[in-house]
N, C-alpha and C positions, 0 to 999 in steps of 0.2 A: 494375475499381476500381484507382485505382491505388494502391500500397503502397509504403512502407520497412520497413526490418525491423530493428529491435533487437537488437544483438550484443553479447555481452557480452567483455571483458577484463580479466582484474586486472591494478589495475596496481601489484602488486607483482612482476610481469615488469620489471625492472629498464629493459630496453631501453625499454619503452614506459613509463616513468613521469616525466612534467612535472615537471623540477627546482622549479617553485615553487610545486605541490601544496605542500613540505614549508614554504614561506615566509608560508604564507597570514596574515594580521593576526588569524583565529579563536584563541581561547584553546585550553589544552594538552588539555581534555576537550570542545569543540565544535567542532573543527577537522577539515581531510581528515583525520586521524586515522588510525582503526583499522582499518577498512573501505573500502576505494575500488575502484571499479570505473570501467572508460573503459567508455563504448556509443558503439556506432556506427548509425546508421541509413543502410542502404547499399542498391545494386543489385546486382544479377548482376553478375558479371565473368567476361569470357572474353578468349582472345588479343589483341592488339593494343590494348586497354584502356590507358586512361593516367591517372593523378591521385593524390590523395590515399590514396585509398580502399585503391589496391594498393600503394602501399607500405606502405601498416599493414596488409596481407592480408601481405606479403613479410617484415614485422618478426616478425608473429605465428607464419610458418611457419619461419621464420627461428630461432625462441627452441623453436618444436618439434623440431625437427633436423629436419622433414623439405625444408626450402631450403637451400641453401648460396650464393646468388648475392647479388647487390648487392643492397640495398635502395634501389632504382631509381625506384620508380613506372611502370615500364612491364610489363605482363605480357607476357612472352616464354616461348620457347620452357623455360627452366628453371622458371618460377614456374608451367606449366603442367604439367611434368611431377611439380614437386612437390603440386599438386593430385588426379593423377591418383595418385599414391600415397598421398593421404589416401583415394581413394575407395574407394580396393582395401584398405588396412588396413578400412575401415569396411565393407567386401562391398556397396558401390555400384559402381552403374554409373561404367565409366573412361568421363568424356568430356573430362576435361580442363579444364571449366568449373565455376566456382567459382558457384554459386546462391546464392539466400537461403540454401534447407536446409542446405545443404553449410557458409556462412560461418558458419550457428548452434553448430555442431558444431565447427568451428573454432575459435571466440571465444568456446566453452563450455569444458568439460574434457575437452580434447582430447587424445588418447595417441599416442605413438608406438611401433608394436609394438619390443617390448625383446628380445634374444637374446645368447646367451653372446658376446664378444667387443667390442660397445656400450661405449657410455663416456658419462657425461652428467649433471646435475643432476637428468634424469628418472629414471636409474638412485640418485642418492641420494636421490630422494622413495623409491621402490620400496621401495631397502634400511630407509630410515624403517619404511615402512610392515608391511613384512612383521616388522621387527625390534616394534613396535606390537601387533602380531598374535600373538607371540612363535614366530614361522616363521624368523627370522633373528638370530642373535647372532655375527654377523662384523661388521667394522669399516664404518663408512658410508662407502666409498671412492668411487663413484660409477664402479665396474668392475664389468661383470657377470662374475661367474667361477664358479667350480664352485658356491661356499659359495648365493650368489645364484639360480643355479639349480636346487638341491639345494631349496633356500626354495620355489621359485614351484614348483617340483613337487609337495612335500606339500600345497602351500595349492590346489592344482588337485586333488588326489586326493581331500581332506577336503571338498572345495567340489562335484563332481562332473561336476568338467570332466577334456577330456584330459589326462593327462599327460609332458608336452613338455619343460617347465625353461622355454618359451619363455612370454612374455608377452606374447600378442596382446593384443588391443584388448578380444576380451571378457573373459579372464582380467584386464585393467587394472581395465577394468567393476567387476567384479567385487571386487576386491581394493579397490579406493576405495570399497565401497558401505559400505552399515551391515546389507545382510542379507550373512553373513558366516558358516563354521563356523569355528569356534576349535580349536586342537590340545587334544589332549586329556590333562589334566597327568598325569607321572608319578608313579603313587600310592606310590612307592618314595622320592620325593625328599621329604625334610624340610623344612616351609616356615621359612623364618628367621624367631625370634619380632620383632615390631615394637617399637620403642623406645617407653617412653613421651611423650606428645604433650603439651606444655604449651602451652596458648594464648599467643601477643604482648601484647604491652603493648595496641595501639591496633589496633582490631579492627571497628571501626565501617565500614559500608558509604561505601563512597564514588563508586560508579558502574557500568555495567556493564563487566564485561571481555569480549572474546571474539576471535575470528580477525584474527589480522594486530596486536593490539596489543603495546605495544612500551614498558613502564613498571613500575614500582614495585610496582603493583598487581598484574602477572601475576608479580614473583617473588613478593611475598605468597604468589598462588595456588598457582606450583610448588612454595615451600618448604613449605608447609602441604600438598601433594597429596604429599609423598614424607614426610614423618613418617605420614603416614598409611598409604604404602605404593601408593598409585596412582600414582607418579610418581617414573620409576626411570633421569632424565638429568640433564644436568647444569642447575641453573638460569641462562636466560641473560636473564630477562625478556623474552622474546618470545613469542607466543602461536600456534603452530602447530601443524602436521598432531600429533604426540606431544601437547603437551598440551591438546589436543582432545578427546583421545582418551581420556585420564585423567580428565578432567573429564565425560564423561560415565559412564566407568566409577564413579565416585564418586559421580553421579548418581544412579544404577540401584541401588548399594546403599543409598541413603539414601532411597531412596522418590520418589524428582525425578524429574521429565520430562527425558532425557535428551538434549537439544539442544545442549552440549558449548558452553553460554553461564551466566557468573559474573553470573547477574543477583542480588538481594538474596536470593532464597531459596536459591539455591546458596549467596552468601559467609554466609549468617548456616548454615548449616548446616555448612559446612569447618569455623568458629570455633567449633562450639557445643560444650557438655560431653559432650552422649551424640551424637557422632558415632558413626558407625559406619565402621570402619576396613577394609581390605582383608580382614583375616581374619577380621572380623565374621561377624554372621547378617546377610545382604541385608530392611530392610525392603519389605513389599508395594509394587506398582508403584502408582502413581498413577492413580483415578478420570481417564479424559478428561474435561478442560474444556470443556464445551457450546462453539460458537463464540458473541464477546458481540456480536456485528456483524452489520451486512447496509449495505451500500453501494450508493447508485441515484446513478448520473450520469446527470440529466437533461440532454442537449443543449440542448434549443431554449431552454432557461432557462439555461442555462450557471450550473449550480450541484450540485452534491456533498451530499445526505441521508444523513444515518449513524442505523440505526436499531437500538434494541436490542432484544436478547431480551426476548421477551416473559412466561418462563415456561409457554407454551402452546405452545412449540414452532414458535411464529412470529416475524416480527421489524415488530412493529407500535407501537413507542415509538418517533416522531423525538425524539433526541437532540440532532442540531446542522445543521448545514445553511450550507455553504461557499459560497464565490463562484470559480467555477474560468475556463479556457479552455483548452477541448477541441479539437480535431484541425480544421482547415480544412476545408471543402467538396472541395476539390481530396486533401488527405490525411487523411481522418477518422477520428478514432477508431470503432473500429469495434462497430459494435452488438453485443448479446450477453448474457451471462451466462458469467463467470469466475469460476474458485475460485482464489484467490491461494496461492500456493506459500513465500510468504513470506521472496523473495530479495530484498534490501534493499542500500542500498550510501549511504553518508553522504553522498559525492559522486558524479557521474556527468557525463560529458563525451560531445560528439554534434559528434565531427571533422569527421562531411561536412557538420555544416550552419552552418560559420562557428567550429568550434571553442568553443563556446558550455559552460559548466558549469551544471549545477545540484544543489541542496543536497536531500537528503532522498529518494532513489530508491528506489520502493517497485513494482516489476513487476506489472504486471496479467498481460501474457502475453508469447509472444515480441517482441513489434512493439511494444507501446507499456508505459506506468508514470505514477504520479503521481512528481511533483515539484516545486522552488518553482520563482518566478519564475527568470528564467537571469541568468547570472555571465558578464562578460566574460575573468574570472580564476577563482584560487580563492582571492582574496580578496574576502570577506564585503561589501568596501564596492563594489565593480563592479560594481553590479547593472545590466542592462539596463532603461535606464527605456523601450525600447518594451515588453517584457515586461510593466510594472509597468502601461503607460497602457492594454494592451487585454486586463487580467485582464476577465472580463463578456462575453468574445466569443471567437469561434475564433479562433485564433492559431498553432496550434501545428502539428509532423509528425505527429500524431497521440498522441504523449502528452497526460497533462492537469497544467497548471500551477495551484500555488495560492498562495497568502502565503506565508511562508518559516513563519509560527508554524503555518499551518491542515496546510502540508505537515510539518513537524514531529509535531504532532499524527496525524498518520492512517502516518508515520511508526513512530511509538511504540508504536500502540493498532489498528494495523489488521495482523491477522498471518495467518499461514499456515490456512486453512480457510475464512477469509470470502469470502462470496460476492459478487461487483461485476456489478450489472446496468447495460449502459450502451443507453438508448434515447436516440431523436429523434420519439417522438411523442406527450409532452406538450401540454397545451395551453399557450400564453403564458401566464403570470402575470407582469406586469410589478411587481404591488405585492410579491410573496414576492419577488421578485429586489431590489428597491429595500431591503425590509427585512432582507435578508442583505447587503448590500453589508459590504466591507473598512472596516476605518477608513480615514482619511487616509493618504497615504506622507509617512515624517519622512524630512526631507532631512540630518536628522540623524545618525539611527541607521540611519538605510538599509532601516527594514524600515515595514511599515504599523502604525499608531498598534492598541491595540485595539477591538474593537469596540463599539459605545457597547450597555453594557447596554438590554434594551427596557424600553417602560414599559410599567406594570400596564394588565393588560385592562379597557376601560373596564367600566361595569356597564352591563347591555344590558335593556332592558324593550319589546318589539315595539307593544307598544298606548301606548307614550308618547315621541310626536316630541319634541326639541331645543326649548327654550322658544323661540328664536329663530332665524329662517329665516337663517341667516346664506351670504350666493353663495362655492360652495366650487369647486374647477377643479384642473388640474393641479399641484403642488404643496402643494397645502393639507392641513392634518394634524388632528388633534384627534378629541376622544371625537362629534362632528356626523360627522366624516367614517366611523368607525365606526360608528355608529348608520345612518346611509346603505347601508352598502355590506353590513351585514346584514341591514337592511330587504331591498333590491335581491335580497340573495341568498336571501332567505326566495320571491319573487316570481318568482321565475325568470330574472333579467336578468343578473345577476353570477356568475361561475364562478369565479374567484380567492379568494385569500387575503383572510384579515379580518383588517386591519393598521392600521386608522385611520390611511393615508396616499395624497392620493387619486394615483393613475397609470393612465396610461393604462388598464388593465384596466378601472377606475372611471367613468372617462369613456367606453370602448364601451357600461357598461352605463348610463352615463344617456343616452347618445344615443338606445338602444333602447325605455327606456323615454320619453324624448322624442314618439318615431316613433311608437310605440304608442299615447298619449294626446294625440296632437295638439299638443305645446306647445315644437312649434321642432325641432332636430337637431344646437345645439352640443355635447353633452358637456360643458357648463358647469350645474355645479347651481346654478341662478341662484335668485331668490327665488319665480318663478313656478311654476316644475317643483316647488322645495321646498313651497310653499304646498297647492301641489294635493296630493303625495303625504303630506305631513301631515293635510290634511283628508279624504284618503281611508282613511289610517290611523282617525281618528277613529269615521269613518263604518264601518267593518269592524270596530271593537271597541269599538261601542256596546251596554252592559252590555242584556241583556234587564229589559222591564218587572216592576213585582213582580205577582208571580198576586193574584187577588182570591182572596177566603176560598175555602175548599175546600165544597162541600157535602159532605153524609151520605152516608158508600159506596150504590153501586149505583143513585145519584138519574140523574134522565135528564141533569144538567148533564155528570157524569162519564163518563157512556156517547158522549155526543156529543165531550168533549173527545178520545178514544181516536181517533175519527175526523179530528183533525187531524194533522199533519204536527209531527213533532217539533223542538223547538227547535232553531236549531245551536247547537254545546257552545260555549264561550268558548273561542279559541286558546289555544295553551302555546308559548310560543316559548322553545328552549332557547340559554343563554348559550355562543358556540363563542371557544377561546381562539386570541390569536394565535397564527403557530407563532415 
């Protein structure tokens, strides 16, 4: 089968970040924003390679220390030896060639072993980090030196690895993780008592904060996270590795799920009266939250089920039901059952295939993710209107595309634990697809209109036809065509959705039943077909005679009636709603 493969890059790597990411026409809270990552969907590369693809393999190795050559687009002899010492820092096999595996690792959070004498931005993430840990209180110079190694030694001794001062790849691992040992404080040292904490004027939530953002809002955060004592640099309103780090320390004391994001129950708890502060008592952790989802990408319908819990431990509530397009015949998304990790990116960009953006990136696994329609920029109004003409169909490298509001949505509400099942072996339902379609695309606001509320389920009674046979076909809609297509489906002929709109589905099953009773093989419920299968309705729920008088128990009338065949009971047909 053949594949691409999803790489990720932030791009807040300077080198690689699109001067008019920052120009986009999106407003100052819906915009590339906070969060952005570039994806690539790439091949193998090996020697003599040429194109786009190696030179952002070259930019990226380039921003690791481990290239120092042109950014070329050609892979030669240097761009291969700096491959061959990602392999060996990672204890792969050296062959020089850059793979899927290998460019995931690359365009992921990738390390360059660090040792005393080093110089780099990677060394003042390090020093960050270790000083975070409280392993390092020397200046963030971005020089590995004694003080630096003296740091990466204890946090290797405390942690139970060798101890070197050097910072491989798995000591990196390790130190960026969140399973982590902590030094163990001096019980001799006196903690400084904390100042008192008086709340701000304006304290009202206003959005979420979290990694990479860059506003008003994250000094709030930091100025509130150091009166409390979780937050011990300088404020610069910028939202990184430190106050990440504090934000979830502040978390964990306060009973919060510790994910190091300022959503409303973090900020209304920073501002609240009984916060609890650094040198508090830590409230209990928090009950896991059930997951509230389960997600089916049907293929052959080319459409997205979101179902919830059900309180029984299953997920048998459809909730909403999308209109998407899934991976090409040639690059398909790939069948399965995934548990989402919950790495997300506001915007996302796919350089080898026309440099193409899109809004709302939500990772199923390595290879593919939902997202919206695509952006010929990253502004809002460049939307590609082929994107937009063949949402309803495969279209894509194997991601799945949706509206910009439906990708927003699952966006928001679809996170870390939920399960995505994606099959191809539904049966067609053309009426469920018809009845999920997108609104209109406004040529206005550049996005699709919403989707038009449905209407009430008609009322449905099986023993009583439509007072008039009215000829119904493709197209046609109404409380007849419901009452038809439940009829059908009480009798065996129809396998679809009950939509009161008739499609295709609708018409295979009057053609069947056509075939069956002799009366033609259009698919048209003409007045004839309707006539017949009303008076056979009729004829099938005609009420039984009334009994004549009972005689006196044990007479011979009663003994003989024993020996007939018992009545059939009068049907129950029960009312099914649309979805």
């Amino acid at each position: 089968m053949k594949r691409k493969l999803l790489v990720f890059l932030l791009i807040l790597l300077a080198l690689l970040t699109p001067v008019h990411a920052q120009e986009s026409s999106v407003g100052p809270d819906e915009g590339v924003g906070d969060v952005v990552i570039v994806t690539s969907e790439g091949r193998p590369l090996k020697y003599g390679d040429k194109g786009e693809d190696v030179s952002l393999l070259q930019a990226r190795l380039k921003d690791l220390r481990y290239y120092n050559g042109p950014v070329s687009g050609n892979y030669m002899e240097v761009t291969r030896s700096a491959i061959r010492a990602v392999q060996e820092a990672y204890g792969l096999e050296v062959t020089g060639r850059a793979d899927l595996a290998l460019q995931e690792i690359i365009y992921g959070d990738c390390h360059r072993p660090l040792k005393k004498g080093l110089e780099g931005k990677d060394v003042s993430r390090l020093q960050t980090r270790l000083s975070e840990l409280g392993y390092y209180w020397g200046k963030i110079s971005g020089n590995y030196l004694d003080g630096t190694t003296a740091a990466v030694g204890h946090f290797q001794e405390d942690n139970g690895l060798p101890k070197t001062g050097n910072a491989d790849v798995k000591t990196l691992e390790k130190i960026y993780s969140d399973d982590i040992v902590l030094p163990t404080p001096d019980p001799s040292v006196q903690a400084t008592p904390l100042p008192d904490a008086p709340l701000p004027e304006d304290t009202g939530f206003k959005g979420v904060v979290s990694y990479g953002a860059k506003n008003d809002r994250v000094k709030m955060v930091q100025e509130r996270l150091t009166v409390l004592g979780f937050f011990d640099r300088k404020v610069t309103s910028g939202f990184y590795e430190h106050t990440a780090t504090a934000v979830k320390k502040f978390q964990t004391y306060n009973g919060l799920v510790p994910d190091g994001v300022v959503g409303e129950l973090t900020w209304n708890a920073l501002f609240s009266l009984d916060v609890v502060r650094s040198d508090g008592t830590p409230r209990p952790s928090p009950e896991p939250t059930p997951v509230p989802y389960f997600v089916e990408v049907d293929v052959n319908n080319q459409l997205i089920k979101i179902f919830k819990a059900d309180g029984m431990g299953g997920y048998s509530v459809l909730d909403r039901i999308f209109t998407c397009s899934t991976g090409t015949k040639s690059y398909p998304s790939e069948v399965g059952t995934y548990t989402l990790t919950g790495r997300r990116a506001r915007w996302a960009e796919f350089p080898n295939w026309g440099g193409g953006k899109a809004q709302y990136w939500l990772r199923i696994n390595p290879e593919i993710a939902f997202h919206s329609v695509i952006y010929n920029s990253y502004d809002t109004k460049s939307v590609n209107m082929s994107s937009v003409k063949k949402l309803g169909s495969r279209a894509s490298h194997g991601c799945i595309r949706l509206t910009v509001a439906d990708a927003k949505w699952m966006y928001e509400n679809i996170g870390q634990g939920v399960e995505v099942w994606i099959h191809e072996d539904a049966p067609l339902d053309p009426e469920l697809k018809y009845a999920n379609r997108p609104g209109d695309f406004n040529s206005s606001t550049r996005l699709h209109n919403p989707t038009p509320a449905p209407t009430p389920v008609p009322h449905y009674d099986g023993s009583r036809p439509p007072e008039e046979a009215r000829s119904m076909k493709v197209g046609s809609e109404g409380a007849d065509v419901y009452w038809l297509q439940m009829k059908l489906k009480e009798l065996g002929y129809y396998q679809g959705a009950v939509t009161g709109s008739y499609r295709e589905g609708t018409k295979a099953a009057v053609k069947a039943y056509q075939q069956a009773n002799k009366l033609g093989s259009s698919g048209n419920a003409d007045k004839k077909t309707l006539n017949f299968l009303y008076e056979q309705t009729a004829i099938n729920t005609t009420p039984a005679p009334t009994p004549l008088p009972t005689d006196a128990p044990g007479s011979a009338a009663i003994q003989a009636e024993a020996l007939l065949p018992s009545p059939t009971p009068e049907l129950v047909f029960t009312v099914e709603e649309a979805p």
